[in-house]
C-alpha positions as CSV (number, residue, x, y, z in Angstrom):
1,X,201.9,162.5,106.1
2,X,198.6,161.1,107.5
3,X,198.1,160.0,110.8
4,X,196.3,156.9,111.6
5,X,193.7,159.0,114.2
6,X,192.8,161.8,111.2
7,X,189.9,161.0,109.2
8,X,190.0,159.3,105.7
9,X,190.3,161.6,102.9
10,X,187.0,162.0,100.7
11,X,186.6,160.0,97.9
12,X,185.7,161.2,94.7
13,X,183.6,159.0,92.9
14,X,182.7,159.0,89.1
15,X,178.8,158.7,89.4
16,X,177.2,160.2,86.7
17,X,175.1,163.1,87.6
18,X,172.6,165.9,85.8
19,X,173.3,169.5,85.0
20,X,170.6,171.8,86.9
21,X,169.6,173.0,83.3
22,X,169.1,169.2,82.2
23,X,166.9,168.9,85.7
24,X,164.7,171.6,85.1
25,X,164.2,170.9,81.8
26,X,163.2,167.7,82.5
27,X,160.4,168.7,85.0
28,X,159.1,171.4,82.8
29,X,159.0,168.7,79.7
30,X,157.2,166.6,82.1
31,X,155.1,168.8,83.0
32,X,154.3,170.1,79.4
33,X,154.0,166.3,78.2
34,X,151.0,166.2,81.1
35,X,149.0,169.0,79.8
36,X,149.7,168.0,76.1
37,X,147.8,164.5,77.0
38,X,145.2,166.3,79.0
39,X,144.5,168.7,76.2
40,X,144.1,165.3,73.9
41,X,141.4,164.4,76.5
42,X,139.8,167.6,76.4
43,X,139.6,167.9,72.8
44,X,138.8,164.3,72.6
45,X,140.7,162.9,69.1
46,X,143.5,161.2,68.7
47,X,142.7,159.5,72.3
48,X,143.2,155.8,73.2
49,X,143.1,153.6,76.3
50,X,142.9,153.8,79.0
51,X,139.9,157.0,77.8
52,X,138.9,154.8,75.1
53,X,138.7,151.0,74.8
54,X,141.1,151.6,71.6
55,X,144.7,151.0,71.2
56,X,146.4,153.9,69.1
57,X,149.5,156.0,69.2
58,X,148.0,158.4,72.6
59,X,148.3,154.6,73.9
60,X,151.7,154.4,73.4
61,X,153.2,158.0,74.0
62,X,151.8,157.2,77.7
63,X,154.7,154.7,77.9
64,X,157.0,158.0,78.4
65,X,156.5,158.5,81.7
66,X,157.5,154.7,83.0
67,X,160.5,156.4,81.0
68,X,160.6,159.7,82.7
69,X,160.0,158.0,86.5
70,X,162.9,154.9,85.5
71,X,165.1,157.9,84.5
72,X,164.4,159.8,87.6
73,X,165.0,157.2,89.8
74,X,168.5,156.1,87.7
75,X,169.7,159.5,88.0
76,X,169.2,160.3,92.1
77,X,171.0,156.7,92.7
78,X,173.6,157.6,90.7
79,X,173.7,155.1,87.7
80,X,172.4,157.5,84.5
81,X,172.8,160.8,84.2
82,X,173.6,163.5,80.8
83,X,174.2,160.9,78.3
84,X,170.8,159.3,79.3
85,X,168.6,162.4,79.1
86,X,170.5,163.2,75.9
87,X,168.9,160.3,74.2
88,X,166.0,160.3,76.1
89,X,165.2,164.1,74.8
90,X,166.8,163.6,71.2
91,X,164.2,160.4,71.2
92,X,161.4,162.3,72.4
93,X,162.2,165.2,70.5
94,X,162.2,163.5,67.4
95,X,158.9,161.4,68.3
96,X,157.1,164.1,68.9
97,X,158.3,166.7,65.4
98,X,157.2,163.4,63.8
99,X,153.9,163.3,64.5
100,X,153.1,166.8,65.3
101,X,154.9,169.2,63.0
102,X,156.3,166.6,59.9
103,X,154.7,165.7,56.7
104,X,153.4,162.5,58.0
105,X,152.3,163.7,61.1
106,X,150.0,161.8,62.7
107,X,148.2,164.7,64.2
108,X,148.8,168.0,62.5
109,X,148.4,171.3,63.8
110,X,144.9,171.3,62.4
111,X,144.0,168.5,64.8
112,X,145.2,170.1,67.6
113,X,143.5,173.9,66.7
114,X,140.5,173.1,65.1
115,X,138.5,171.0,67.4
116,X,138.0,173.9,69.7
117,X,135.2,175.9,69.6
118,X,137.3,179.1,70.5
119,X,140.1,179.5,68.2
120,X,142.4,180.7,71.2
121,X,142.0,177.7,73.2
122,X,143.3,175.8,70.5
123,X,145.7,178.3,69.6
124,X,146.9,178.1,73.1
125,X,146.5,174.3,73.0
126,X,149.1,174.3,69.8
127,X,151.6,176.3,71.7
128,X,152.0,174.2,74.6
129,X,152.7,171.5,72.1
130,X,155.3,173.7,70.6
131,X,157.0,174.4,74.1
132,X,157.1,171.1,74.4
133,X,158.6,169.8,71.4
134,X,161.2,172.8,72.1
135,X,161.5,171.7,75.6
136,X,163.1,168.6,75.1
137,X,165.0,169.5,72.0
138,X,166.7,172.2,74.5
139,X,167.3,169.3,77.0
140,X,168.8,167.1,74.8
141,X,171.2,170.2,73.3
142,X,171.9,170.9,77.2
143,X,172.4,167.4,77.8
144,X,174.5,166.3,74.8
145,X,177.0,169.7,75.9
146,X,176.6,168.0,79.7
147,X,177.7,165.1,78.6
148,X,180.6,166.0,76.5
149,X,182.3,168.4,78.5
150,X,182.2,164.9,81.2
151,X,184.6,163.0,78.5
152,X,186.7,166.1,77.4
């Protein structure tokens, strides 16, 4: 029996959260995502505004991190959490395959190796683009189990 002078019980409260995996994964994507768009800067081709005065696709993957910061900020007050960064990685995971690493790629592998003057920078260049696209398909696969084992 409680007594009126004892302090109230905590609460449990159903406020979705984020695995530590799903976290980390999400900085490192970040992360990788930043030095993917710098390397598109560096290497200077398939580069849009706000480098160039054109509008193209580099124009529009910049809206991801509005995305990324909006998720962020969802997730520490409590109102997103797996579920979100498992459609947010699926999404960007299948964005970036798409234009990357499909058939109708928008930038192939060759236009992210070849512009370099030193094969290994672009080499090098290439495999941060791979981490990355395996980054977020490893956050959305942590995610997507995050969020499941929450409904089970």
């Amino acid at each position: 029996m409680r007594r009126t002078d004892d302090p109230p019980a905590r609460e449990t409260t159903d406020r979705p959260t984020v695995t530590r995996a799903v976290a980390v994964t999400a900085a490192l994507s970040t992360l990788l995502g930043l030095a993917h768009h710098v390397d598109h800067v560096v290497r200077g081709n398939h580069v849009g505004w706000p480098v160039t005065g054109q509008v193209n696709p580099f124009t529009y993957s910049l809206a991801i991190y509005p995305f990324v910061a909006v998720g962020l900020y969802l997730t520490v007050t409590g109102r997103v959490g797996n579920r979100y960064w498992a459609g947010f990685f699926a999404c960007s995971a299948a964005m970036l395959a798409y234009f990357h690493v499909s058939p109708w790629a928008i930038e192939p592998p060759g236009d992210v190796i070849l512009p370099y003057a030193d094969p290994t920078a672009g080499y090098l260049a290439f495999a941060v683009l791979l981490a990355l696209i395996a980054s977020v398909t490893l956050g959305s696969l942590f995610a997507a189990v995050a969020w499941s084992r929450e409904t089970a």
